[in-house]
C-alpha positions in Angstrom: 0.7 14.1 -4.5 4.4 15.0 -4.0 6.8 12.1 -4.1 7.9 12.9 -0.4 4.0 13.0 0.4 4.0 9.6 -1.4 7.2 8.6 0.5 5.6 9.6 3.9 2.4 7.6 3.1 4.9 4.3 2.6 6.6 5.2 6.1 3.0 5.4 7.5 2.3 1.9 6.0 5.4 0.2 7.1 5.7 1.6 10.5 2.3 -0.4 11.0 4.1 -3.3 11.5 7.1 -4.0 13.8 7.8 -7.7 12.4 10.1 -7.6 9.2 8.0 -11.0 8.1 4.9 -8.7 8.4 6.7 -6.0 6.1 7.5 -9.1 4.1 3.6 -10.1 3.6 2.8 -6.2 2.7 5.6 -6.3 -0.1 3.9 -8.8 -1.5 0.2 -7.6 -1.4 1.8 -4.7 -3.2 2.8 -6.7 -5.7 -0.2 -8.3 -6.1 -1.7 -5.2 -6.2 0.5 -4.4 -9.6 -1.9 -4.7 -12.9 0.1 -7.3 -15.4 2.4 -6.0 -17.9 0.9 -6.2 -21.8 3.2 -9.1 -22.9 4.5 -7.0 -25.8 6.6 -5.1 -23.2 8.1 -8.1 -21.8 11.5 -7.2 -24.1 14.9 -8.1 -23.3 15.0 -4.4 -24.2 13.1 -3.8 -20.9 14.6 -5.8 -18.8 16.4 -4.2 -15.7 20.2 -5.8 -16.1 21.3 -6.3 -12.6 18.6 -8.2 -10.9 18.4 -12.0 -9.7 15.0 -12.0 -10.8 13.3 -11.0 -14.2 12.0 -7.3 -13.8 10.7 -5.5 -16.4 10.0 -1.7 -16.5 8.1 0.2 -19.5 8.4 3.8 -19.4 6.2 6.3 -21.0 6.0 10.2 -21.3 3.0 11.9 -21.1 2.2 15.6 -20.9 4.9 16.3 -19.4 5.3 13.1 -16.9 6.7 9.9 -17.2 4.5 6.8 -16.5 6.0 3.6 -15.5 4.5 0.1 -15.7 6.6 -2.8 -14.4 6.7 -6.7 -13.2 8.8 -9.2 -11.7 8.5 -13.1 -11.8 9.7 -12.7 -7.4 7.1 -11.7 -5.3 9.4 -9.3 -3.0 11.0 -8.0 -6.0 7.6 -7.0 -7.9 6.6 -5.8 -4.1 9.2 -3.6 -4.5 8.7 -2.1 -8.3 5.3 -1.5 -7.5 6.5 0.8 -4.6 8.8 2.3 -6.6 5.8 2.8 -9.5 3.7 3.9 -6.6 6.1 6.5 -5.9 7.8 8.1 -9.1 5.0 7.0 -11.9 3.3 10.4 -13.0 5.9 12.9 -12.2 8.2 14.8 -14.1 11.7 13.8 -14.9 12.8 16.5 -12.9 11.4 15.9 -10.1 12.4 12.2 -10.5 15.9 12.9 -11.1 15.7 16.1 -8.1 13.9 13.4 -6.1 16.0 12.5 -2.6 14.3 8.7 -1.8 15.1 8.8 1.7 12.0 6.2 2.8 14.2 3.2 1.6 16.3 3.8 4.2 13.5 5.0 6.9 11.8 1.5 6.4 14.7 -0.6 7.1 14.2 -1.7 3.6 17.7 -2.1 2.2 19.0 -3.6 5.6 16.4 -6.4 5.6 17.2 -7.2 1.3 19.2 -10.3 0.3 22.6 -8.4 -1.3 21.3 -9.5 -5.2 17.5 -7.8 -3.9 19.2 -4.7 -2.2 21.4 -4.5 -5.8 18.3 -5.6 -8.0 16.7 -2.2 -6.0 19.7 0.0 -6.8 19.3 -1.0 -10.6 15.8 -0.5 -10.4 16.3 2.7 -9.4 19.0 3.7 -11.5 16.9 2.3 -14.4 14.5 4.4 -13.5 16.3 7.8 -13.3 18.0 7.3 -16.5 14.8 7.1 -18.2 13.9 10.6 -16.8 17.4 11.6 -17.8 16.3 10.2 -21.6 12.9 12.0 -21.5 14.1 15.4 -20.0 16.9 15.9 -22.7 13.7 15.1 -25.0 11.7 18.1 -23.4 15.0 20.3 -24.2 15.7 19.5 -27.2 12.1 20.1 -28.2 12.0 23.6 -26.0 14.9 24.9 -27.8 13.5 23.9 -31.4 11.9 26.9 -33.0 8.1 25.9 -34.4 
């Protein structure tokens, strides 16, 4: 599945309900959905600087495609690092990085944040894309070293 076939799937979801405290309620069943993070990546290393909340992301790169796992100790916020997981974990960090996420703003999502959640979400994000950055300049600098 394409991240904007993912992205259209959330859109789906959300549009189900009309009431924000309903949207609210599915956040969190996302989150609850999340599997726990192995303890030994709860690292000050992976923590995402720039959120109220404790949220922790662990990235990984597999044949060719990064897989996230993440948590939060807020309910909304790990609601909304398991979208993102949802969304960009097992794609490549090109299309991550190429990747336009236009649902946040289809949802209302943003709008309807606290401003530390709606920033916490922008670093998130940001966090995120630079690990793509990180892993494609790996997958150049291996592509352009001769076996």
């Amino acid at each position: 599945m394409t991240i904007n076939e993912a992205q259209e799937l959330i859109m789906e979801e959300f549009a189900a309900f009309e009431d924000w405290m309903d949207k609210y309620a599915l956040l969190i069943e996302l989150g609850n959905s999340l599997p726990p993070l192995d303890e030994k990546y709860k690292t000050t290393s992976n923590l995402i600087e720039g959120c109220q909340s404790r949220v922790w992301l662990q990235a990984d790169y597999a044949e060719g495609k990064i897989v996230f796992q993440g948590e939060s100790d807020a309910v909304i916020v790990k609601g909304i690092i398991s979208l993102l997981i949802h969304l960009l974990s097992g794609h490549t960090p090109q299309e991550i990085l190429d990747a336009d996420l236009y649902f946040i703003e289809k949802i209302g999502l943003k709008e309807h944040l606290s401003p530390t959640r709606s920033n916490g979400l922008v670093a998130m994000l940001k966090q995120m894309r630079m690990y793509a950055l990180v892993f494609r300049a790996q997958e150049t600098e291996r592509g352009m070293k001769t076996p």
